[in-house]
Structure formats: structure tokens, C-alpha cells
C-alpha positions in Angstrom: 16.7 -22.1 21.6 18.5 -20.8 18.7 21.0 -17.8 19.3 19.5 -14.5 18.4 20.3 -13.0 15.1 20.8 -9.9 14.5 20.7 -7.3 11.5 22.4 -4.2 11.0 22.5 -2.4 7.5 24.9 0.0 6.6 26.9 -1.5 8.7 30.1 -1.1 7.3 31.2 1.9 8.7 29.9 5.0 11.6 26.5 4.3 13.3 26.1 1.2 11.6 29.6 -0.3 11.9 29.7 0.4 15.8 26.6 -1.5 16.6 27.3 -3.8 14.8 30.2 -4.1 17.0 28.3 -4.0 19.8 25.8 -6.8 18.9 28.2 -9.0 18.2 30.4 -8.5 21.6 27.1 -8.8 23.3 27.0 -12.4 21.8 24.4 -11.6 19.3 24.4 -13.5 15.4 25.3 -10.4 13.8 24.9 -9.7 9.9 26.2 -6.6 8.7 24.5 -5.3 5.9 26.5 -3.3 2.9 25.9 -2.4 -0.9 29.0 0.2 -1.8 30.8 -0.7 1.3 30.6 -4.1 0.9 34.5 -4.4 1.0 34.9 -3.3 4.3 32.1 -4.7 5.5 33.5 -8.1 4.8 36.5 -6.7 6.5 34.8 -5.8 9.3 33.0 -9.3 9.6 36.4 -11.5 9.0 37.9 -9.1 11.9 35.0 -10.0 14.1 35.2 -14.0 14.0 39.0 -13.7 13.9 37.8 -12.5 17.6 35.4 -15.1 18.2 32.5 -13.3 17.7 29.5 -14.7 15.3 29.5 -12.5 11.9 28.8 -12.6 8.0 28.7 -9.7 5.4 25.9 -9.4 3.2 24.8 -7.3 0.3 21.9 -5.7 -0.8 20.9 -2.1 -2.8 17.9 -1.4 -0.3 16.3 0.3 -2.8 15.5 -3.1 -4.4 13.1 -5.0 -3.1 14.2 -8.5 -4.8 18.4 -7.7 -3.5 16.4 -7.4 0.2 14.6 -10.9 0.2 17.6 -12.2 -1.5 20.0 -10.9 1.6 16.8 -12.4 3.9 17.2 -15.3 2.3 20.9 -15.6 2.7 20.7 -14.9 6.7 18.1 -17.3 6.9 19.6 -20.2 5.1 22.7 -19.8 8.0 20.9 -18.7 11.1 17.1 -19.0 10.9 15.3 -15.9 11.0 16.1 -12.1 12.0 15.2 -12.0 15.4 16.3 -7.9 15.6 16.7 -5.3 12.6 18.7 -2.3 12.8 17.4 -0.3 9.5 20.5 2.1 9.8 20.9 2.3 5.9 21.2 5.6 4.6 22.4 8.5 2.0 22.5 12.1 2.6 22.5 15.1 0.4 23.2 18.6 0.5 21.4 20.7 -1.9 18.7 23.8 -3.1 15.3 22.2 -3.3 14.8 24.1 -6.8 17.9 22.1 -7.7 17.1 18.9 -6.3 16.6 16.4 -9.4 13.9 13.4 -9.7 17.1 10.8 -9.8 18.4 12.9 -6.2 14.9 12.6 -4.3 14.0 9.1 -5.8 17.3 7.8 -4.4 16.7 9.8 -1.6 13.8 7.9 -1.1 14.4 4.4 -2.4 17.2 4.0 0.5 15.8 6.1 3.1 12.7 4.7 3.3 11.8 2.4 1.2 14.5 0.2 1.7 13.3 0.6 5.7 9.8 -0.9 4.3 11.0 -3.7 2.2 13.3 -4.5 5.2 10.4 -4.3 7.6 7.9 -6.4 5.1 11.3 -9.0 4.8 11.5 -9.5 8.8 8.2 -9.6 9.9 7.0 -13.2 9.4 9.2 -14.9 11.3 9.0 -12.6 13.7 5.1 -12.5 13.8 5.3 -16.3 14.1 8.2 -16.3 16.7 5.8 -13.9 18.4 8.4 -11.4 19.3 11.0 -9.5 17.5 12.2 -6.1 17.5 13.2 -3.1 14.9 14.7 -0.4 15.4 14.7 2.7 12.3 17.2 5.4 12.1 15.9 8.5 11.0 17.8 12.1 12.3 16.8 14.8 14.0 15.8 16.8 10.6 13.2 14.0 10.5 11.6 16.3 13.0 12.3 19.8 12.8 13.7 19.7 9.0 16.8 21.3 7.5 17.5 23.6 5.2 19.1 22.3 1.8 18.1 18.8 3.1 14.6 19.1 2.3 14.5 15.3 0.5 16.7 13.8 3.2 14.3 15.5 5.6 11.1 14.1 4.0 12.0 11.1 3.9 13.6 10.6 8.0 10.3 12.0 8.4 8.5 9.4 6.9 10.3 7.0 8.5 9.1 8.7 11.7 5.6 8.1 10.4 6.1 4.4 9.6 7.8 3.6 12.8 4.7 4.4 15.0 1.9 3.1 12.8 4.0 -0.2 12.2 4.0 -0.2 15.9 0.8 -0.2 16.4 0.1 -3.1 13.6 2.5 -5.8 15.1 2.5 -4.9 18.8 -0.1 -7.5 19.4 2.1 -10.0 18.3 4.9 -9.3 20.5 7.6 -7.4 18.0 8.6 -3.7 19.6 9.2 -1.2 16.9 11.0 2.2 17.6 13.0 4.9 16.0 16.2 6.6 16.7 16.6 10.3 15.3 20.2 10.9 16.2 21.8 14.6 15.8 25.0 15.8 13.9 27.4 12.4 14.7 31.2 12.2 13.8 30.7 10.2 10.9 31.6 9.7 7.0 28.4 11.2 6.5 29.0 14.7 7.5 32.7 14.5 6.1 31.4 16.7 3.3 30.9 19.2 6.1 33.5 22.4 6.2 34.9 23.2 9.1 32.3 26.3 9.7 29.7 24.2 9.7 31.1 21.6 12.0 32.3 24.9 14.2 28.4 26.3 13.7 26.8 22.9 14.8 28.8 22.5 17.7 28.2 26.4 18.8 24.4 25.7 18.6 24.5 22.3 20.5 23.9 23.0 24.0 26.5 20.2 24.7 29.0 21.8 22.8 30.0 19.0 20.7 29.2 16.4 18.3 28.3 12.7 19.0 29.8 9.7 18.4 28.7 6.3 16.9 29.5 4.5 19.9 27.1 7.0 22.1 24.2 6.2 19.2 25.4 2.3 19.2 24.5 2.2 22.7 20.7 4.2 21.9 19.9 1.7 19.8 20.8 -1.7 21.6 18.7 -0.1 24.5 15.6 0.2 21.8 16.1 -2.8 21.0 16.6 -5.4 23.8 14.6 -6.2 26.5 15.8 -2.7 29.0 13.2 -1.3 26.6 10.6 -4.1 26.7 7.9 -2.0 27.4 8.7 0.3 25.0 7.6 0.7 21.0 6.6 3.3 18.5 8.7 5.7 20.3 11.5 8.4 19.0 14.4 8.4 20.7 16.9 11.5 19.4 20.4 11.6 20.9 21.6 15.3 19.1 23.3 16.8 22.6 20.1 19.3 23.0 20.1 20.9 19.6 16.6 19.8 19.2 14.6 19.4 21.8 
């Protein structure tokens, strides 16, 4: 039996980066998945084997569905199929809706969730004739109650949502779990844009006080995804510390 492969995208740094971590000290075939970040992403693989651990960097814009076969294509050639995907992959945006521009909400939606569908539609065959598999999505907590000046970035972790439980339903039968993670406001480059009121504002409305970590969601999503959960798919699992409950 071949060693299980793994694939995380945006994997290069926060969420992504720590469970990709994670995977790989588990014993996992991990493939960290970068387009802008690629650079560190390579890093962060050469770091890993330098450790012993089983890693390669590959690249792909999610948003095009011929750079996501190719990047299938690449793991495949090395370690046979993805046995588990991480669709971590993301951009965010802070802005107006009236100001919101068709290049913000198509790129909004060409990563966010379309590159979760052609990742999806990449996997699934060896999965479906492995007969098992598991994915995991990363959408946010605005995926279910929706934020204000994120309306695109809400839309499309919403859709996300959507996909995640009727994709579920689809491939259950043959054997491949498919769940969601909606995590709240994480210490991440992503919210680096924040100022400090608003990191001072999220906290105060956080019943925990605080913001997570990537290592807390890390942890989330290897649960979703191995066999702790086994009985478990189309579900939506949101770490945010009570903000959204």
C-alpha cells in the first residue's frame, strides 16, 4: 500500500503552511500548494525533507483550470494519486460593495471557489476508484453569517459552504468524506491589513477574548480529514472562539 498523499493549497504560509506541517510530521506525502508564494513554499518544502519528512512544492493559479490538472499531473507522476485535499487557497478583500469592481469579485471568485471546484473535479477519480478519499474546504465564518465590506469574499465562502454538502452527498457512496471548515478571525497574513482597532474590536466581541491561531485550525482540519472523523462528511466545522455561533 502506497503512503498517503496529501494536498494542501496555499500552503505556503498561515492556515495552509501549518497543516501542511502537520501532515507531513504525521508521516503523510505532503504537497504544498503555492502560486505567488511559491518561493517560500519551496522553502518551506526543502526545510521539511531536510527533516526527513516527505514534501514537494507545486504551483498552480487556482483560478485556472488547465495550471490545476497540470499541478495534478505533477503529484501524480511522483506519488500516485491525492489520497486527501486541503482546498485552503484563498484571497480576501476589504471593500464597499458599490465599489467592488468586476476584476475584484471575479478574482474573488475564480480562487475562492472555483479553484475549490476544479480542485475537487482534479481529485475525484482516483479517489472514486480508490473508493475512499477525503476533502476538506476552507471557507470562514462570513461564509455564514456575512460581513460587512466583504460582501464578495462572503459570497463566495458561502458557496463553498453550498458545494461542500451537495458534493457530499454525490461521492459519499463511494467512500470519499467531504467537509468544510469555516474558521473565525485567525492570526494570519491575511488579516495583516487589519488596524489595530479592528483586531482590538474582534477580540472584544469574541467571547474567548482572543484570536486563533493556524496551528488550532491545522489541528480542525486533520480531524476532518482522517479517520477520528470517519463517520463524518458534508458537515461545517467553524473554530472562531464563539463569535459566531
Amino acid at each position: 500500500m502506497k503512503n498517503k498523499t496529501v494536498l494542501v493549497t496555499g500552503a505556503a504560509t498561515g492556515i495552509g503552511r501549518s497543516t501542511a506541517e502537520l501532515f507531513a510530521a504525521m508521516g503523510y506525502q505532503v504537497a504544498i500548494g503555492c502560486n505567488h508564494s511559491f518561493a517560500e513554499g519551496l522553502q518551506l518544502a526543502r526545510a521539511l525533507s531536510e527533516m526527513g519528512m516527505s514534501t514537494m512544492a507545486v504551483k498552480a493559479d487556482l483560478s485556472q483550470p488547465d495550471q490545476v490538472d497540470a499541478m495534478f499531473r505533477q503529484i501524480e507522476s511522483v506519488w500516485g494519486g491525492v489520497d486527501i485535499l486541503i482546498n485552503n487557497a484563498g484571497i480576501a478583500q476589504q471593500k464597499l460593495f458599490t465599489d467592488i469592481t468586476n476584476e475584484d469579485w471575479n478574482a474573488m471568485v475564480g480562487v475562492n471557489l472555483s479553484g475549490v471546484f476544479y480542485c475537487c473535479r482534479a481529485a475525484l477519480p482516483y479517489m472514486i476508484r480508490q473508493k475512499a478519499g477525503s476533502i476538506v474546504n476552507v471557507s470562514s465564518m462570513w461564509g455564514i453569517c456575512g460581513a460587512s465590506c466583504e460582501v464578495h469574499y462572503s459570497a463566495v465562502k458561502a458557496g463553498v459552504i453550498g458545494l461542500t454538502k451537495a458534493l457530499a452527498k454525490e461521492v459519499g457512496p463511494s467512500g470519499i468524506r467531504v467537509n468544510c471548515i469555516a474558521p473565525g478571525a485567525i492570526a494570519t497574513r491575511m488579516n495583516d491589513n487589519l488596524d489595530e482597532e479592528a483586531v482590538a474590536l474582534l477580540r472584544e466581541e469574541t467571547p474567548l477574548g482572543r484570536m486563533g491561531t493556524p496551528e488550532e485550525i491545522a489541528k480542525a482540519i486533520a480531524f476532518l480529514a482522517l479517520e477520528d472523523s470517519a463517520f463524518t462528511t458534508g458537515q461545517v466545522l467553524s473554530p472562531n472562539g464563539g463569535l459566531v455561533i
